[in-house]
C-alpha positions as a printed Julia matrix, in Angstrom:
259×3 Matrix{Float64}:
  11.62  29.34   25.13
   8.34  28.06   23.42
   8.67  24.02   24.0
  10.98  22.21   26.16
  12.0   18.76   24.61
  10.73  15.54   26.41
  14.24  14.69   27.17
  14.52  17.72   29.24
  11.16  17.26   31.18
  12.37  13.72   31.79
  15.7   15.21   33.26
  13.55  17.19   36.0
  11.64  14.13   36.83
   8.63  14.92   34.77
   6.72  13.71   32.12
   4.45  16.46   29.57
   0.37  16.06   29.33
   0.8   15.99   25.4
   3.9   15.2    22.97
   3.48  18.13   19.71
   4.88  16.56   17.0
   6.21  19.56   14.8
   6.63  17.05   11.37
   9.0   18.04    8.65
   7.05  20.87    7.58
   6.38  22.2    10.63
  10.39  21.74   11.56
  12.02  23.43    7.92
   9.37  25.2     6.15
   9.48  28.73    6.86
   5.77  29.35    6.53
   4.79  26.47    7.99
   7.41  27.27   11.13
   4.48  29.93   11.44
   2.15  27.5    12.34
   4.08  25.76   14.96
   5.23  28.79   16.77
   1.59  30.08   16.95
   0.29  26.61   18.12
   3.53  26.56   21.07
   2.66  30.08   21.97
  -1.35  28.85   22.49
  -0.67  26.04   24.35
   1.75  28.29   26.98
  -1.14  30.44   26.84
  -3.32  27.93   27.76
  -1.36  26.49   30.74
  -0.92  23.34   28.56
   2.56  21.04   29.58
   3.81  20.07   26.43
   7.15  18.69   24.79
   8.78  18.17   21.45
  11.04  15.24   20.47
  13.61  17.83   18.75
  16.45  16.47   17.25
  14.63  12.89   18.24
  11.95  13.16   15.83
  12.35  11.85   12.23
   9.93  12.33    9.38
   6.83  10.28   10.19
   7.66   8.04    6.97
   4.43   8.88    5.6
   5.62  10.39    1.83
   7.91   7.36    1.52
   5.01   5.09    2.14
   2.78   7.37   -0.01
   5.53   7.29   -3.04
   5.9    3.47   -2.84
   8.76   2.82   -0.44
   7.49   0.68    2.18
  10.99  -0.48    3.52
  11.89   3.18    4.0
   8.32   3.53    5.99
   8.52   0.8     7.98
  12.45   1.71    8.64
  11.12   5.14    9.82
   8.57   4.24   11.58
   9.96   1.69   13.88
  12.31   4.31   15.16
  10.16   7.0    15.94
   8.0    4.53   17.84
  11.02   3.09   19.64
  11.27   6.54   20.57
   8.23   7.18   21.32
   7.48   4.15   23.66
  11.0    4.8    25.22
   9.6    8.23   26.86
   6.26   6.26   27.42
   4.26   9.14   25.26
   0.7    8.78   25.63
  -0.89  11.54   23.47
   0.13  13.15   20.6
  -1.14  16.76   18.82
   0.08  17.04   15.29
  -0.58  20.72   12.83
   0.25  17.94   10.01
  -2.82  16.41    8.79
   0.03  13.74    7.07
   1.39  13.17    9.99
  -1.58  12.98   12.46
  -2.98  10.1     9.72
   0.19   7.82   10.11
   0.46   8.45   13.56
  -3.01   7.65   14.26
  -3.74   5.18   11.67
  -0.78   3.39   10.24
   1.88   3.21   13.74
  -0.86   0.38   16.0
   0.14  -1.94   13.0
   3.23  -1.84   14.23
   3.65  -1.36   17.89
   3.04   2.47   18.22
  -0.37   3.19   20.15
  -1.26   6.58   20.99
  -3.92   9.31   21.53
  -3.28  11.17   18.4
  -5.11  14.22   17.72
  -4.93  17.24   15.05
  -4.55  20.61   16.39
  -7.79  21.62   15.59
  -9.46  19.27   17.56
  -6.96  20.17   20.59
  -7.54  23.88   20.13
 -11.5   22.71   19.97
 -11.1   21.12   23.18
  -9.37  23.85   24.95
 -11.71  26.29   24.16
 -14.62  23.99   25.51
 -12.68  23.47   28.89
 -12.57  27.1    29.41
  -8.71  26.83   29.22
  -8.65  28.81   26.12
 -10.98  32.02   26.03
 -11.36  34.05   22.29
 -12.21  37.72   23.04
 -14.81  39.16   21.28
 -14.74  40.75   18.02
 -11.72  41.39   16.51
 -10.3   41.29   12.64
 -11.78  38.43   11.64
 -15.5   38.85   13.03
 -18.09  39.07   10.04
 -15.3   38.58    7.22
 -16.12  36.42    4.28
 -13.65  33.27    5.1
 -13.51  30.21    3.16
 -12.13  27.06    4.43
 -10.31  24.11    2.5
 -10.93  20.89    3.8
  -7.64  18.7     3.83
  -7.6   14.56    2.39
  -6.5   13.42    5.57
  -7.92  15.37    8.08
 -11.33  14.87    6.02
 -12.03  12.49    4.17
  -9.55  10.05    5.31
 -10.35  10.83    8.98
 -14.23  12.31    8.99
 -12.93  15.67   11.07
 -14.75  18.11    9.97
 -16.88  19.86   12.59
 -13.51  20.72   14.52
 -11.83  23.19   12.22
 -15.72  24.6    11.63
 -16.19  25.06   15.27
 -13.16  27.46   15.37
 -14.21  29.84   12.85
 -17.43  29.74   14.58
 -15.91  30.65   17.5
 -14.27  33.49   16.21
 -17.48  34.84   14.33
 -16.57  34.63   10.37
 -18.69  34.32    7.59
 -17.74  31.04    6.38
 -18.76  30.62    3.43
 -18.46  26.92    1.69
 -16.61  26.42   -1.4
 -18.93  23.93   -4.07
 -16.73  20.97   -3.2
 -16.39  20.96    0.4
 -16.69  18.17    3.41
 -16.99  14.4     2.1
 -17.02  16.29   -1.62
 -13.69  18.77   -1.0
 -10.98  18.32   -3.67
  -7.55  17.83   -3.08
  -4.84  20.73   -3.45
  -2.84  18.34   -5.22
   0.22  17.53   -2.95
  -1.72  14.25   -0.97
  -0.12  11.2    -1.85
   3.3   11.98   -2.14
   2.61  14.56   -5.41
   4.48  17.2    -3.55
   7.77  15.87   -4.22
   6.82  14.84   -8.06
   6.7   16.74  -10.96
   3.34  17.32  -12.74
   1.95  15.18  -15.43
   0.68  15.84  -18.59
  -2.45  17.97  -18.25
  -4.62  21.05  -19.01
  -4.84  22.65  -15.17
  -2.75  21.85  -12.32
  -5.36  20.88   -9.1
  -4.21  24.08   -6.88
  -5.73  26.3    -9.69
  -8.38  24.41  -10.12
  -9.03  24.22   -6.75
  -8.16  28.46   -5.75
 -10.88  28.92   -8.55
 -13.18  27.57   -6.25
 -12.13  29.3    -3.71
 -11.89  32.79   -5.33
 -15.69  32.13   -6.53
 -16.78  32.57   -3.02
 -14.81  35.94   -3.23
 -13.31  35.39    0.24
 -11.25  37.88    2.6
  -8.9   35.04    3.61
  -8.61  31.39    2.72
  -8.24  29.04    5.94
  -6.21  25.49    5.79
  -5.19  23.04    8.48
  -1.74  21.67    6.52
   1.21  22.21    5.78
   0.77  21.18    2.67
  -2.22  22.69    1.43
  -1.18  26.12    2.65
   1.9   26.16    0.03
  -0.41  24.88   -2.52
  -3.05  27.84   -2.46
  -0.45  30.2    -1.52
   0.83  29.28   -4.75
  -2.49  29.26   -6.45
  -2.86  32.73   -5.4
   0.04  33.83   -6.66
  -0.96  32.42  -10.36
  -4.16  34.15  -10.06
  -2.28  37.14   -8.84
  -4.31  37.11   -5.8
  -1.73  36.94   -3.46
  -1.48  40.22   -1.77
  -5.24  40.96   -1.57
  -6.26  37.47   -0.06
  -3.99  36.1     2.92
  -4.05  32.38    3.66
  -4.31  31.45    7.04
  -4.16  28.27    9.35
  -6.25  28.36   12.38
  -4.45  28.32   15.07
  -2.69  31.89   13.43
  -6.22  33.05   13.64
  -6.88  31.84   17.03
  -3.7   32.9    18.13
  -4.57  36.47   17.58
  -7.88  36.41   19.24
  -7.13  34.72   22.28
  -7.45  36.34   25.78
């Protein structure tokens, strides 16, 4: 079993260092179910007592809010933080840049505080303690890597050293895409455009934005959502790119290097 629920650790008499919140993605998405089982599998690795909600945790209300419906937010919201504050959860690791934003940012408004962190910046921590060690060399060591920076891990939050700190630490060649940092673009699917169709336009932003990418003529792309990963996956596959350049999230890359 990768993650016992919090219910279950409250059942022994326990209570977890850190709740993971999987998010919708992370839950039903089959690539994205990549993501969470390599992020459980670290944080075993790692000696790291952690819980999900499971069947307890609802959609963080954050592409309602995004798409206009407040009432459905607000609806959401207030039950996953009765929740929440029912199992007295202190700190919170989201792979969901989405959902580590309304977590973090949006809940405190209405009664929800908590630690919230994205799993970069746990993974960066655990590697600083000594808890997690990366063994040297390995498939990714020299290799031309590109990284996307996400809306709302970026520029709504200003984390950006994190994610950069990981590659460092498993020796890439990152190399920056023109529009990166404070200046990245978006892959399109912020703000609740996943779930709309496109409007009238020349370029959809994923293509725009794997162009980018491509022109640093990376071995892999790297991502830290959910959301962004389906978009340049998808990118790829317009460019027919797909099968030559993997994209990656990276805790899949740390996952594979650890020791």
């Amino acid at each position: 079993m990768l993650a016992k629920t919090i219910a279950e650790y409250q059942s022994e008499g326990r209570a977890p260092e850190i709740l993971f919140w999987v998010g919708c993605a992370g839950s039903y998405d089959t690539r994205a179910q990549k993501v969470t089982r390599a992020l459980c599998e670290i944080l075993n690795h790692a000696g790291v007592e952690f819980a999900i909600l499971g069947n307890e945790e609802r959609c963080t209300g954050d592409p309602a809010r995004r798409a206009g419906n407040e009432f459905l937010f607000q609806m959401t919201a207030a039950m996953n933080i009765e929740t929440l504050n029912m199992y007295g959860v202190k700190k919170i690791v989201a792979a969901c840049p989405h959902c580590f934003n309304t977590l973090k940012n949006e809940y405190p408004e209405l009664g929800g505080h908590y630690e919230v962190v994205h799993h970069t910046q746990l993974l960066n921590e655990l590697i600083a303690s000594g808890k997690l060690k990366i063994k040297e060399g390995g498939d990714f060591k020299g290799q031309r890597i590109t990284y996307h920076d996400s809306c709302y891990l970026g520029r709504a939050n200003n984390v950006y050293e994190a994610p950069r700190a990981l590659l460092e630490a498993l020796d890439v060649d990152l190399v920056e895409m023109k529009r990166s940092r404070k200046n990245g673009l978006c892959c399109g699917a912020g703000g609740a455009q996943m779930w709309k169709e496109d409007e009238p336009g020349n370029k959809r932003i994923n293509i725009e934005r794997i162009e980018e990418a491509l022109e640093t003529n990376p071995a892999a792309v790297v991502a830290n959502c959910p959301f962004c990963i389906t978009m340049l996956q998808d990118g790829l596959k317009a460019k027919e790119k797909n099968e030559q350049i993997p994209v990656y999230d990276l805790s899949e890359m740390i996952l594979s290097r650890i020791s």
